[in-house]
C-alpha positions as CSV (number, residue, x, y, z in Angstrom):
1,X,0.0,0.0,0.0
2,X,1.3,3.1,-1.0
3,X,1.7,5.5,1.5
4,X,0.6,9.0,1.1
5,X,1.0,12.5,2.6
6,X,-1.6,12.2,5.0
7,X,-0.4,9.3,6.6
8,X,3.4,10.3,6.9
9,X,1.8,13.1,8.8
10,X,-0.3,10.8,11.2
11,X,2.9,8.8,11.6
12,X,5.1,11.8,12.9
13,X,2.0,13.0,14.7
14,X,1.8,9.8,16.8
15,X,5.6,9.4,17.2
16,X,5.7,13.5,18.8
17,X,2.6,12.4,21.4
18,X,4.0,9.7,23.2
19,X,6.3,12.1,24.2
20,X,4.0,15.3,24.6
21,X,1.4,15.9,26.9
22,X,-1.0,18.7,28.3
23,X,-1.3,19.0,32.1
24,X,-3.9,21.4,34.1
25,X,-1.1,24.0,34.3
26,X,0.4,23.3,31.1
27,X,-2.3,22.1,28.5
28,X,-1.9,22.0,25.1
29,X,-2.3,24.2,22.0
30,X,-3.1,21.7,19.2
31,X,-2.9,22.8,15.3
32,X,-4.9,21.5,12.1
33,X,-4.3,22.7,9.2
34,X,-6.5,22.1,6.3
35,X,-6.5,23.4,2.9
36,X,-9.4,26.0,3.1
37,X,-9.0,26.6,6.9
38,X,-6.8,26.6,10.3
39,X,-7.7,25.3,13.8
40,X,-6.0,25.5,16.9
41,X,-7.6,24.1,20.6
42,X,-5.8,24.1,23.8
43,X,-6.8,21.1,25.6
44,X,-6.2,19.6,29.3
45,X,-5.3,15.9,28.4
46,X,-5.7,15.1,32.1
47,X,-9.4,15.7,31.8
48,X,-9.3,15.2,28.1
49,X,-11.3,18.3,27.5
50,X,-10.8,21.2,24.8
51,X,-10.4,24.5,27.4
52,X,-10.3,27.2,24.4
53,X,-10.7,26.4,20.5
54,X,-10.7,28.6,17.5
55,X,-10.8,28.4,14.2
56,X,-11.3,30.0,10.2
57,X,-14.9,28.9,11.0
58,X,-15.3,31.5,14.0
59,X,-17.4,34.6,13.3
60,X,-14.7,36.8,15.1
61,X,-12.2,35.5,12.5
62,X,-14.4,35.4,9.7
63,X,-15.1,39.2,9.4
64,X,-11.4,39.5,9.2
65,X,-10.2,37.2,6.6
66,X,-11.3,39.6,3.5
67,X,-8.5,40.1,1.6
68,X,-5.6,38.4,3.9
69,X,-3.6,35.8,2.9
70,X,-3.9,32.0,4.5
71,X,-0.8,32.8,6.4
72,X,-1.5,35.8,8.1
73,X,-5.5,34.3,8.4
74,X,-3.2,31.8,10.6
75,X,-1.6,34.3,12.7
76,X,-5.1,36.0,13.2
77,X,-6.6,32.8,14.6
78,X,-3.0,32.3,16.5
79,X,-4.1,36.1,18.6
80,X,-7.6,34.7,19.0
81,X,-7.0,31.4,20.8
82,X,-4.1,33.0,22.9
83,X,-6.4,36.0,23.8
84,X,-9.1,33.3,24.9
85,X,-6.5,31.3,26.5
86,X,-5.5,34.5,28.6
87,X,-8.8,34.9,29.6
88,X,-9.7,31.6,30.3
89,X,-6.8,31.8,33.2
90,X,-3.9,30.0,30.7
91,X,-0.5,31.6,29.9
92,X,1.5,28.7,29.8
93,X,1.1,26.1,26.7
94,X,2.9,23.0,25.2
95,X,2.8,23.4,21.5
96,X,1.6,20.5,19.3
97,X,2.2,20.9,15.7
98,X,0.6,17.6,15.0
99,X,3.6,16.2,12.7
100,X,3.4,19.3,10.3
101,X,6.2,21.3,10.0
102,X,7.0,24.4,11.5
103,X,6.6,26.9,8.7
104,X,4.2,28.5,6.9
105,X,0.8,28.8,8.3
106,X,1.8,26.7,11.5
107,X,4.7,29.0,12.6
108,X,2.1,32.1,11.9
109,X,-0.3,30.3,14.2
110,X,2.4,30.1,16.5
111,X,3.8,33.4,16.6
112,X,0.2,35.1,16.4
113,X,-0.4,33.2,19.9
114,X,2.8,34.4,21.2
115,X,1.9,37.9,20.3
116,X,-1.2,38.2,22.3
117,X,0.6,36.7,25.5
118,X,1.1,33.0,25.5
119,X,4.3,31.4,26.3
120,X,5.3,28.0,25.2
């Protein structure tokens, strides 16, 4: 069986978990990238519950994505879930890039969160 992208991905995705973990004090900000949209969730794997989510779905992000490129779409959503975070009491985050690499849209997430206050 051949093996495509997607699976590579899952693969690498898998391999970085066993290793990575969100706590209470230190959950984790998870990305998915798609090819229309972004989504990021910070989740408490104790518990195994999604504390903050956010996405190119969300109506605060959709009246700002006229004209703006995917990756700076990315870094919007990346200020949205770290401003929720904030407010939901969360400053500290492991970051999960879900076998992706870090570039492109996934580093824009990433630095958009880290602008509006999160530290990982």
């Amino acid at each position: 069986m051949k093996k495509t992208k997607e699976m590579l991905r899952q693969k690498r995705h898998f391999r970085i978990r066993k290793n990575l973990s969100g706590t209470e004090t230190k959950p984790r900000l998870n990305v998915f990238r798609s090819l229309k949209g972004i989504y990021a969730q910070v989740i408490d794997d104790t518990k195994g519950i999604t504390l903050v989510a956010s996405s190119t779905l969300d109506a605060e992000v959709k009246s700002q994505m006229d004209g703006k490129s995917k990756t700076e779409v990315a870094k919007l959503v990346g200020q949205v879930v770290g401003k929720k975070a904030l407010d939901a009491g969360i400053s500290e985050v492991v970051f999960d890039r879900a076998g992706y690499k870090y570039h492109g849209r996934v580093a824009a997430l990433a630095d958009g969160a880290r602008e509006a206050g999160l530290k990982f």
